[in-house]
VOFI-200374 format. One line per field, with one value per atom (N, C-alpha, C, O): atom name; residue number from 1; residue in three letters; x, y, z. Coordinates in steps of 0.2 Angstrom, whole numbers. Layout:
BEGIN
atom = (CA | ...)
n = (NUM | ...)
res = (ALA | ...)
px = (X | ...)
py = (Y | ...)
pz = (Z | ...)
# end
This chain:
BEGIN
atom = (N | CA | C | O | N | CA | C | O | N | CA | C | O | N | CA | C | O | N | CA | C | O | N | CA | C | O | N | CA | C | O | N | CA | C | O | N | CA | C | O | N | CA | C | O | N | CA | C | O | N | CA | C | O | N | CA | C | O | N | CA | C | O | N | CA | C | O | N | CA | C | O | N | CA | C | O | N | CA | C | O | N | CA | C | O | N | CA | C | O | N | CA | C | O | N | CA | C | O | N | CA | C | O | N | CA | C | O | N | CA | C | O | N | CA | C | O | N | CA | C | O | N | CA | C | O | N | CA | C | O | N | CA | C | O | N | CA | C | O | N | CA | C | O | N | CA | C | O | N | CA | C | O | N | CA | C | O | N | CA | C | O | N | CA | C | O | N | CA | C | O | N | CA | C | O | N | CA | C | O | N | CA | C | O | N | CA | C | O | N | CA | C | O | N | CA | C | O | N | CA | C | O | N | CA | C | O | N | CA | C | O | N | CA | C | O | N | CA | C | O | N | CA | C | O | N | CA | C | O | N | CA | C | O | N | CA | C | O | N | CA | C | O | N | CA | C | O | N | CA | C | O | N | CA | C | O | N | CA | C | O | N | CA | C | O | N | CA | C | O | N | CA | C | O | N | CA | C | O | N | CA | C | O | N | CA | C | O | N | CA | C | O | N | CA | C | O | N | CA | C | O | N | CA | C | O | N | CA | C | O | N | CA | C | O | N | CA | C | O | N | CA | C | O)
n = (1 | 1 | 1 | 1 | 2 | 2 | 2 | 2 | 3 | 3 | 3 | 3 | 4 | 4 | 4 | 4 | 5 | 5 | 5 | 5 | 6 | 6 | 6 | 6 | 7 | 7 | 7 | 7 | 8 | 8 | 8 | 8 | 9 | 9 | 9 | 9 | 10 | 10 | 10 | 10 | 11 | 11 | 11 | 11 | 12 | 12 | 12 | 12 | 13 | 13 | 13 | 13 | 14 | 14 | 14 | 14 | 15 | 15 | 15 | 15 | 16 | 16 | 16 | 16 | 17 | 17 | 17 | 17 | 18 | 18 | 18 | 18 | 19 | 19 | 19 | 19 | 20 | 20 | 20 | 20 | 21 | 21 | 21 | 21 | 22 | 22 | 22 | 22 | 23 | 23 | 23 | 23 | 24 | 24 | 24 | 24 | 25 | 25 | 25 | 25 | 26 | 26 | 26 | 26 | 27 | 27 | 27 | 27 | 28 | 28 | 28 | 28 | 29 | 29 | 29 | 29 | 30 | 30 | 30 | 30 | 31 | 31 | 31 | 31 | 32 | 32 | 32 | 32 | 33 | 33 | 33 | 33 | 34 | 34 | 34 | 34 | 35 | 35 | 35 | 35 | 36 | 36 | 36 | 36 | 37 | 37 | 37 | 37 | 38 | 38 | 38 | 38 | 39 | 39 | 39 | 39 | 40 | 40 | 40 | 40 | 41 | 41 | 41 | 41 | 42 | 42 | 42 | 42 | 43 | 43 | 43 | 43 | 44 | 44 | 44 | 44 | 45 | 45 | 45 | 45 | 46 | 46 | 46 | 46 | 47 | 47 | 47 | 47 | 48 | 48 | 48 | 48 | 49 | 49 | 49 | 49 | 50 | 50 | 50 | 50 | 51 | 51 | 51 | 51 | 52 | 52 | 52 | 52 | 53 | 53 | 53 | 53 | 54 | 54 | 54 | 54 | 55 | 55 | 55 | 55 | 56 | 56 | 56 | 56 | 57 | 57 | 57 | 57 | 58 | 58 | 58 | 58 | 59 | 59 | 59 | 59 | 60 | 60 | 60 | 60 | 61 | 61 | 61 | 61 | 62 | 62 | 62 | 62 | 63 | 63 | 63 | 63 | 64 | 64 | 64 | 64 | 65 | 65 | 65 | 65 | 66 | 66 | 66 | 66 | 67 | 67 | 67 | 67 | 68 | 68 | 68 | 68 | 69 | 69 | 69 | 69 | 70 | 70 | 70 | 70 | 71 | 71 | 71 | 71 | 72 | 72 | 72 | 72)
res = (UNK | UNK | UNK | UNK | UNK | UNK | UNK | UNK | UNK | UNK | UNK | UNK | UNK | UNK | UNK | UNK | UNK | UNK | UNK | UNK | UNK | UNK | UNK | UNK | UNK | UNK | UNK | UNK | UNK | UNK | UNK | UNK | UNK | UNK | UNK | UNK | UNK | UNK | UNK | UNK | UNK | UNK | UNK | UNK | UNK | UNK | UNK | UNK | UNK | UNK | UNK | UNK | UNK | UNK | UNK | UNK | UNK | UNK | UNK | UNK | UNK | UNK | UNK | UNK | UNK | UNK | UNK | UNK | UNK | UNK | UNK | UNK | UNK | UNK | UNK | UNK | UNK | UNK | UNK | UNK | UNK | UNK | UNK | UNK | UNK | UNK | UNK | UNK | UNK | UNK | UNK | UNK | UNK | UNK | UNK | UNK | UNK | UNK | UNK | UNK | UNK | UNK | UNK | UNK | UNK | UNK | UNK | UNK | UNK | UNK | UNK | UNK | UNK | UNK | UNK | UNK | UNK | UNK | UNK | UNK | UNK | UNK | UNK | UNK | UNK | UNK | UNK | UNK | UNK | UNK | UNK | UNK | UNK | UNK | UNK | UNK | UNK | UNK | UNK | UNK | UNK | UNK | UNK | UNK | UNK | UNK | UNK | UNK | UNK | UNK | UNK | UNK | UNK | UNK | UNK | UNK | UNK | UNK | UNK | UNK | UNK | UNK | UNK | UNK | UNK | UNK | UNK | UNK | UNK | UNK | UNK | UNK | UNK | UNK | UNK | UNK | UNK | UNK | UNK | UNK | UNK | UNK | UNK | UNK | UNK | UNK | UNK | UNK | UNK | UNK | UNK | UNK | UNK | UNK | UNK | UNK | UNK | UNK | UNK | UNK | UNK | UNK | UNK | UNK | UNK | UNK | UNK | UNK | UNK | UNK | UNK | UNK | UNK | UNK | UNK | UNK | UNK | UNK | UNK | UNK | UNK | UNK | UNK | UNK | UNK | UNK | UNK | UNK | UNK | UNK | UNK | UNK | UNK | UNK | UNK | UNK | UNK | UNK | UNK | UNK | UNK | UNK | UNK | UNK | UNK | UNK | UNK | UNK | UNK | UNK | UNK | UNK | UNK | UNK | UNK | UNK | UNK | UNK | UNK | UNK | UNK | UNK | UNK | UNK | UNK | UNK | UNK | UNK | UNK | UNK | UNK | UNK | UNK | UNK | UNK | UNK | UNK | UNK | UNK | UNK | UNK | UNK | UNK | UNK | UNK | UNK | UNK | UNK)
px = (-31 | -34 | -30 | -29 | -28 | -25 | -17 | -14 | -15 | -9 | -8 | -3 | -15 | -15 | -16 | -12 | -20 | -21 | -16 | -15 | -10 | -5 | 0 | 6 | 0 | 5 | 3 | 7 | -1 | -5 | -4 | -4 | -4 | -2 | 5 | 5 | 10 | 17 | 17 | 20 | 16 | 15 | 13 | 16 | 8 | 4 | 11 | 11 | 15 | 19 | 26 | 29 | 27 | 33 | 30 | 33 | 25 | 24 | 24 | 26 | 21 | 21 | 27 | 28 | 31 | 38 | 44 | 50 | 40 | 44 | 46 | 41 | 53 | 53 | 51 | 52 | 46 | 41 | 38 | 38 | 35 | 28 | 30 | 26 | 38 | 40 | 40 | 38 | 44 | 45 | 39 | 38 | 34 | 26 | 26 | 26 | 26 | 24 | 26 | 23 | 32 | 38 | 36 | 37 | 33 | 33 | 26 | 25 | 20 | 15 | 15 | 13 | 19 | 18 | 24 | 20 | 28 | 31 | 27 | 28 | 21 | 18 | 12 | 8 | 10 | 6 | 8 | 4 | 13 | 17 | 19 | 20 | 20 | 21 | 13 | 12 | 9 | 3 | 1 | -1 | 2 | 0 | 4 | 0 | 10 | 15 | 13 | 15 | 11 | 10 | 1 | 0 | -2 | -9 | -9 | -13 | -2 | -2 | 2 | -1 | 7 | 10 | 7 | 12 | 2 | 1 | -1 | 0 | -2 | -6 | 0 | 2 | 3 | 10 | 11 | 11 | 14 | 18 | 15 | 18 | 8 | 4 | 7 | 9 | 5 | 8 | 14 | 14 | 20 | 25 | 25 | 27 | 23 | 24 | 20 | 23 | 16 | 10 | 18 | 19 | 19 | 22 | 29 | 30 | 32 | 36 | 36 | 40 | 29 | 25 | 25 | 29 | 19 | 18 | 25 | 25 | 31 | 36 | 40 | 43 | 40 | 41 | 39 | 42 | 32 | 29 | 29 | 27 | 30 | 30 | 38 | 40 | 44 | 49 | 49 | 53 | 46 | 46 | 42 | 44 | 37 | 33 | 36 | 36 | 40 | 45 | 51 | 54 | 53 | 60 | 57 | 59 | 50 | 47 | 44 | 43 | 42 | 42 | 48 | 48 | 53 | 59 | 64 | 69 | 60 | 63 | 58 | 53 | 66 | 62 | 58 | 61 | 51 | 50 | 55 | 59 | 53 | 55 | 51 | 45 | 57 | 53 | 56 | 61 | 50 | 50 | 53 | 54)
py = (257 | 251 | 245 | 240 | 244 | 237 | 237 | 232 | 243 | 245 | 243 | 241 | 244 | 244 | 235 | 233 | 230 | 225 | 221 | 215 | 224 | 220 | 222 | 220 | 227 | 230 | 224 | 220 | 225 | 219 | 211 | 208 | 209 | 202 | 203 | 201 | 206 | 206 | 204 | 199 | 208 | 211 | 204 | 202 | 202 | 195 | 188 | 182 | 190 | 183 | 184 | 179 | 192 | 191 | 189 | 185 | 192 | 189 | 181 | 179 | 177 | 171 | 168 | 165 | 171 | 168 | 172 | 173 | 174 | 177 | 171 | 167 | 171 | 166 | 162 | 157 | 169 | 167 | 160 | 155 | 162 | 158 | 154 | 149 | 151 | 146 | 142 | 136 | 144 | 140 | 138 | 133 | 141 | 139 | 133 | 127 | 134 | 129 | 122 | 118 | 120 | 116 | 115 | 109 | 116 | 113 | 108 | 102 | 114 | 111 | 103 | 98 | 104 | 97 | 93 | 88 | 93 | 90 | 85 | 79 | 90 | 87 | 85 | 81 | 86 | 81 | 73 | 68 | 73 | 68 | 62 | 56 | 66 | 62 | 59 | 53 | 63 | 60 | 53 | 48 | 54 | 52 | 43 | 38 | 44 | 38 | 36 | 30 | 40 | 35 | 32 | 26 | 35 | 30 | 25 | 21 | 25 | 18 | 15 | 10 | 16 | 9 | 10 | 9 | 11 | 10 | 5 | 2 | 3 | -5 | -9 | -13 | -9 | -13 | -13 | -18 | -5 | -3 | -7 | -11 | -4 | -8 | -14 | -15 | -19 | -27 | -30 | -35 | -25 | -26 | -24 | -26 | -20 | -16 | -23 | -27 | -24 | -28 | -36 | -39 | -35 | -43 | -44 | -49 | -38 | -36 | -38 | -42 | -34 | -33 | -40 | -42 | -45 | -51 | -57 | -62 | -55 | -60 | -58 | -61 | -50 | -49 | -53 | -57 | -51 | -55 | -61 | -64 | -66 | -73 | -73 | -75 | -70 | -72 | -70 | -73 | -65 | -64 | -72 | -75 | -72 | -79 | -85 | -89 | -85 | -91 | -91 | -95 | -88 | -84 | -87 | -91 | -83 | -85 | -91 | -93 | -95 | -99 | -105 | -110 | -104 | -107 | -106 | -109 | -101 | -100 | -106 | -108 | -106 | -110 | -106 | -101 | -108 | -104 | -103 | -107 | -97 | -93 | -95 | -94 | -98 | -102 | -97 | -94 | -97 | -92 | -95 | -91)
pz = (-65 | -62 | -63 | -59 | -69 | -72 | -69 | -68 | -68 | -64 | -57 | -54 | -55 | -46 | -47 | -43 | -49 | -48 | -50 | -48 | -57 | -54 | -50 | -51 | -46 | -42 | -36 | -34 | -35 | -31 | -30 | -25 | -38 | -39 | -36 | -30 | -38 | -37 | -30 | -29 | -25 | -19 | -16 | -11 | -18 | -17 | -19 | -16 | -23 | -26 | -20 | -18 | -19 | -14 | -7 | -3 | -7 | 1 | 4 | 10 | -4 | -5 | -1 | 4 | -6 | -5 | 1 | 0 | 6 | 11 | 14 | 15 | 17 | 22 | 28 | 30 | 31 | 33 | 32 | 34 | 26 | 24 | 24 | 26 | 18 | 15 | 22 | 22 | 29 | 35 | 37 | 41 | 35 | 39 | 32 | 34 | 29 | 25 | 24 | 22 | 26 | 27 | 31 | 31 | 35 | 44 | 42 | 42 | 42 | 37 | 34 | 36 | 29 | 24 | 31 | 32 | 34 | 39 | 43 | 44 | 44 | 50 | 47 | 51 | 42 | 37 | 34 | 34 | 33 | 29 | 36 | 35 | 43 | 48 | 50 | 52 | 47 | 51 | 48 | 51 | 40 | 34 | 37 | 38 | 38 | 39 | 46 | 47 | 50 | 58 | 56 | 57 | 52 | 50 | 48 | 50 | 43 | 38 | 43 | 45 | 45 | 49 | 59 | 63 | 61 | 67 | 70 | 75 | 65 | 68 | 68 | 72 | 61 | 64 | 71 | 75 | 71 | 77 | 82 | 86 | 83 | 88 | 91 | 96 | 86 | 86 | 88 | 90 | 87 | 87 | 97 | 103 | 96 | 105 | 109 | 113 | 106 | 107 | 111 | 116 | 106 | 105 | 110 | 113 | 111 | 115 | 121 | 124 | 123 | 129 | 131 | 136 | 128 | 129 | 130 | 133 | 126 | 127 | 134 | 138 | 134 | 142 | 147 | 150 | 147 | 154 | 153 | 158 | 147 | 148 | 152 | 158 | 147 | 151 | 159 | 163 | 161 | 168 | 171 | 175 | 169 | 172 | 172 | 176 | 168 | 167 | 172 | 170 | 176 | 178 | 186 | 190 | 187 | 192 | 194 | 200 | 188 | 190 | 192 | 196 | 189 | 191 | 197 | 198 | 203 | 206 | 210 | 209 | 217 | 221 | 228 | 230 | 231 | 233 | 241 | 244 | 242 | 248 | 255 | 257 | 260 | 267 | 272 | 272 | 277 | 281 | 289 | 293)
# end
């Protein structure tokens, strides 16, 4: 019986480590680690998109306002 259960263990440690698993597992912490880092900095990101956004359309506002208008 103690023979069959570490035949088992063994059988259980290569499996672990088949390259399968190891690429499952790397992808895993991958897509964890990505999650982790878009959490803490989102709202930055936000702000800055945010800021981009708003200095666009004022330059656009200002562009048009400088034109002269269009007579028909």
């Amino acid at each position: 019986m103690r023979h069959l259960m570490m035949a088992q263990f063994t059988e259980a440690i290569e499996n672990l480590f088949d390259s399968n698993v190891v690429t499952d597992i790397l992808i895993a912490f991958t897509i964890i680690v990505s999650i982790v880092y878009y959490v803490n900095y989102s709202k930055g990101i936000e702000e800055e998109i945010k800021a981009v956004i708003s200095n666009s359309l004022t330059d656009v506002n200002c562009d048009l306002s400088k034109q002269e208008p269009v007579r028909s």
